[in-house]
C-alpha positions as CSV (number, residue, x, y, z in Angstrom):
1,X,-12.2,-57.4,98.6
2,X,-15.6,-56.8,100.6
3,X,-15.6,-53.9,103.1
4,X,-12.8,-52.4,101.3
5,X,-12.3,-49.0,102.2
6,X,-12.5,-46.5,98.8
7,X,-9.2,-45.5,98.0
8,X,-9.2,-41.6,96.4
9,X,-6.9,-40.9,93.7
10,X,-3.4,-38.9,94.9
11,X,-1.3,-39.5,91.7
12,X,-3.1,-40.5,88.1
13,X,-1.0,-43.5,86.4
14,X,-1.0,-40.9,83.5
15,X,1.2,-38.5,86.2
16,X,2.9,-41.4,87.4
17,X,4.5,-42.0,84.1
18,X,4.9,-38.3,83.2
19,X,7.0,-38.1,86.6
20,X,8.8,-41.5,85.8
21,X,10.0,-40.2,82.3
22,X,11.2,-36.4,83.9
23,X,13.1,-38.2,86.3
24,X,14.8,-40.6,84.0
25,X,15.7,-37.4,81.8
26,X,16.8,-35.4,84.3
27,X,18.8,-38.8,85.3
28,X,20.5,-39.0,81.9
29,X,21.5,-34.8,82.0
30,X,23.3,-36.0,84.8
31,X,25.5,-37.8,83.0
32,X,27.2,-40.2,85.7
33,X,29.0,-42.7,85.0
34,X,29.5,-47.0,85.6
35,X,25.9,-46.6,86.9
36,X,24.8,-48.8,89.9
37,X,20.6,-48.4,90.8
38,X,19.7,-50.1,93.5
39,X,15.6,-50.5,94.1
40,X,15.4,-50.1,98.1
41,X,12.9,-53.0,98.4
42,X,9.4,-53.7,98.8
43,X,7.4,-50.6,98.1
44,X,10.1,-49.6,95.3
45,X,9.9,-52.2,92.8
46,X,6.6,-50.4,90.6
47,X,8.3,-47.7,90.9
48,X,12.2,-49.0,89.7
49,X,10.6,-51.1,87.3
50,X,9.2,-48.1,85.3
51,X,12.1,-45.9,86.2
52,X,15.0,-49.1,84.9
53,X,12.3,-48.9,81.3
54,X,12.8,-45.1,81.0
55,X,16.5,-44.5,81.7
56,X,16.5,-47.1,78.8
57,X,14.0,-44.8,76.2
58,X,16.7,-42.1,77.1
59,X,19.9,-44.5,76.7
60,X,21.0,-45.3,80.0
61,X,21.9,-48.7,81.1
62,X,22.2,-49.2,84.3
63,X,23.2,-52.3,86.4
64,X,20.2,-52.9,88.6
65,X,20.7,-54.2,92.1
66,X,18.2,-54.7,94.8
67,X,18.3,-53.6,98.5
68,X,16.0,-54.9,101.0
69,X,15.9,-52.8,104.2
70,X,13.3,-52.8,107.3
71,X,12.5,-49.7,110.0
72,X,8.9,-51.0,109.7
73,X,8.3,-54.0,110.8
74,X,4.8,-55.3,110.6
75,X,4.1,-51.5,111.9
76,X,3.0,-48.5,110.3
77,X,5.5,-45.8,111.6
78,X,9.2,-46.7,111.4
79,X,11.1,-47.9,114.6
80,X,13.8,-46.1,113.8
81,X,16.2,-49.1,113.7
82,X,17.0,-50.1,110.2
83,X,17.3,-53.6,109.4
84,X,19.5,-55.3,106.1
85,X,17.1,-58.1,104.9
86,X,19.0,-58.6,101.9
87,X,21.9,-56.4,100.7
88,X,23.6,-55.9,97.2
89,X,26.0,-58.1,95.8
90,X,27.7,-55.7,93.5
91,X,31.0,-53.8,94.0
92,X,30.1,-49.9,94.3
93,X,34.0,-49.0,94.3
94,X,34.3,-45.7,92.4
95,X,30.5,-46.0,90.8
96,X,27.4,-43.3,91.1
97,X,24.6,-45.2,92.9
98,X,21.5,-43.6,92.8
99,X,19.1,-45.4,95.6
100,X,15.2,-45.7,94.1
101,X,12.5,-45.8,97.0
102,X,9.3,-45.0,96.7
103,X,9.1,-42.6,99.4
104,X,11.6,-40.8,101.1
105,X,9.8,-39.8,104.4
106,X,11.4,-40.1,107.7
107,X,14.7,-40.6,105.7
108,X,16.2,-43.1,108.3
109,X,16.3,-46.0,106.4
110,X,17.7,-44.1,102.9
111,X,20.2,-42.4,105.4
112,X,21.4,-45.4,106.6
113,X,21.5,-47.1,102.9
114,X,23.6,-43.6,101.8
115,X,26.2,-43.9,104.4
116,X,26.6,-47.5,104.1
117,X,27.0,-47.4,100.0
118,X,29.6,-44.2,100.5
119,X,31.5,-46.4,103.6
120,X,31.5,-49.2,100.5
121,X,33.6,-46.8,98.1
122,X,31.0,-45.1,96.0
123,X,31.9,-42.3,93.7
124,X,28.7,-40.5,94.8
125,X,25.4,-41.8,96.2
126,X,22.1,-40.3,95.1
127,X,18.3,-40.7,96.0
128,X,14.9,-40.7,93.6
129,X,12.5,-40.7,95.5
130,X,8.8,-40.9,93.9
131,X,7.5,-39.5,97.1
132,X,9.1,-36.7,99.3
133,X,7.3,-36.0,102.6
134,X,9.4,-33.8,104.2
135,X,7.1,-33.1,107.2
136,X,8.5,-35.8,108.8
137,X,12.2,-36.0,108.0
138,X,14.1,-37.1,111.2
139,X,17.4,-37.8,109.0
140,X,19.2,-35.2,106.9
141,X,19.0,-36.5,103.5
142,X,16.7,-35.5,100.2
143,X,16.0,-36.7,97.3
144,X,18.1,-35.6,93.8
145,X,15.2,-37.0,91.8
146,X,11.6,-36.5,93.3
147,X,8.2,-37.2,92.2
148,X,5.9,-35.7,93.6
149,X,5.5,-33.9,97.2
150,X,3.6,-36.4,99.2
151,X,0.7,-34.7,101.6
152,X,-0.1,-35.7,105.1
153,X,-1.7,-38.8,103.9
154,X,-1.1,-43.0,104.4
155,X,-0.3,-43.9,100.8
156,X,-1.0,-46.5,99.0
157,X,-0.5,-48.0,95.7
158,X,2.0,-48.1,92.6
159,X,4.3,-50.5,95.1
160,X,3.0,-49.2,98.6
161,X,0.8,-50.8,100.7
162,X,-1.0,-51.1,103.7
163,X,-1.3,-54.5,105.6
164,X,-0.2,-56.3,102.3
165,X,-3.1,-54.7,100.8
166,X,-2.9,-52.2,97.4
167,X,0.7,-52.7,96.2
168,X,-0.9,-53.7,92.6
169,X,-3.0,-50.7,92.4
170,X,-1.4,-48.3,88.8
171,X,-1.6,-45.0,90.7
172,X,-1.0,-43.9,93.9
173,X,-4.3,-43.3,96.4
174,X,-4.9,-42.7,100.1
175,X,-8.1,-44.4,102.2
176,X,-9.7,-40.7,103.7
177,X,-9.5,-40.7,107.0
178,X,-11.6,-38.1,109.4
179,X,-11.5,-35.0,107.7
180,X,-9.9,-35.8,104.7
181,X,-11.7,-34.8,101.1
């Protein structure tokens, strides 16, 4: 890419994967049972991908559905409407879901995914997040299963991008902006 902005290291793929494999032990302590984990879709699917490989190392199977939701639009800060793109096909009666996003920020959109999984019949309804930024939260939810804290930065990266752009990148990175080291 010419003119690319440099993108400054947040999150080493070496931290990444330390992260991924804590969450998917901490996942198995749990111990929940008839497992549904549904990747909240796009920026989640690095980050389920690794996360569906390590449950296994620790012997977890889980059935793996995908959820595609929109509060972005083609915008950078959410609009606060969440949109179902494409929804899961599975039956969540009586099941633990846990819902992988990549970050769990203004928590609208895993809020809405929560409450519609619980309306659906689910035994319990959990979030791993790889990002918390809770600076921002406008919706009362956290993450069971978090990362890393996420500073004041745009991310991008490991899944998340910005204008299409960076989604391949193995570690997660900001572009500095003014005053920003």
């Amino acid at each position: 890419m010419t003119g690319a902005p440099e993108i400054h290291v947040l999150y080493s793929q070496e931290e990444i994967a330390e992260r991924v494999k804590a969450i998917a032990t901490k996942i198995r302590q749990d111990e929940l049972k008839d497992l549904l984990f549904v990747a909240v879709l796009k920026g989640s699917f690095i980050f389920a991908a690794d996360l569906a490989r390590a449950l296994h190392e620790v012997g977890v199977e889980p059935e793996i559905e995908f959820l595609h939701l929109s509060s972005y639009g083609a915008n950078t800060v959410s609009s606060g409407t969440v949109t179902i793109l494409k929804d899961i096909a599975s039956d969540v009666s009586n099941r633990d879901v846990i819902l992988v996003d990549d970050i769990l920020e203004s928590g609208r959109t895993l809020r809405f995914a929560a409450d519609m999984i619980k309306e659906r019949g689910a035994k319990s309804v959990r979030v791993a997040a790889l990002l918390d930024k809770p600076m921002y939260r406008k919706a009362d939810i956290e993450a069971d299963y978090k990362g890393f804290d996420c500073p004041d930065k745009f991310v991008v990266g490991y899944g998340m991008d910005m204008g299409h752009a960076w989604r391949q990148l193995p570690f997660i990175g900001f572009i500095p902006q003014d005053g920003d080291k």
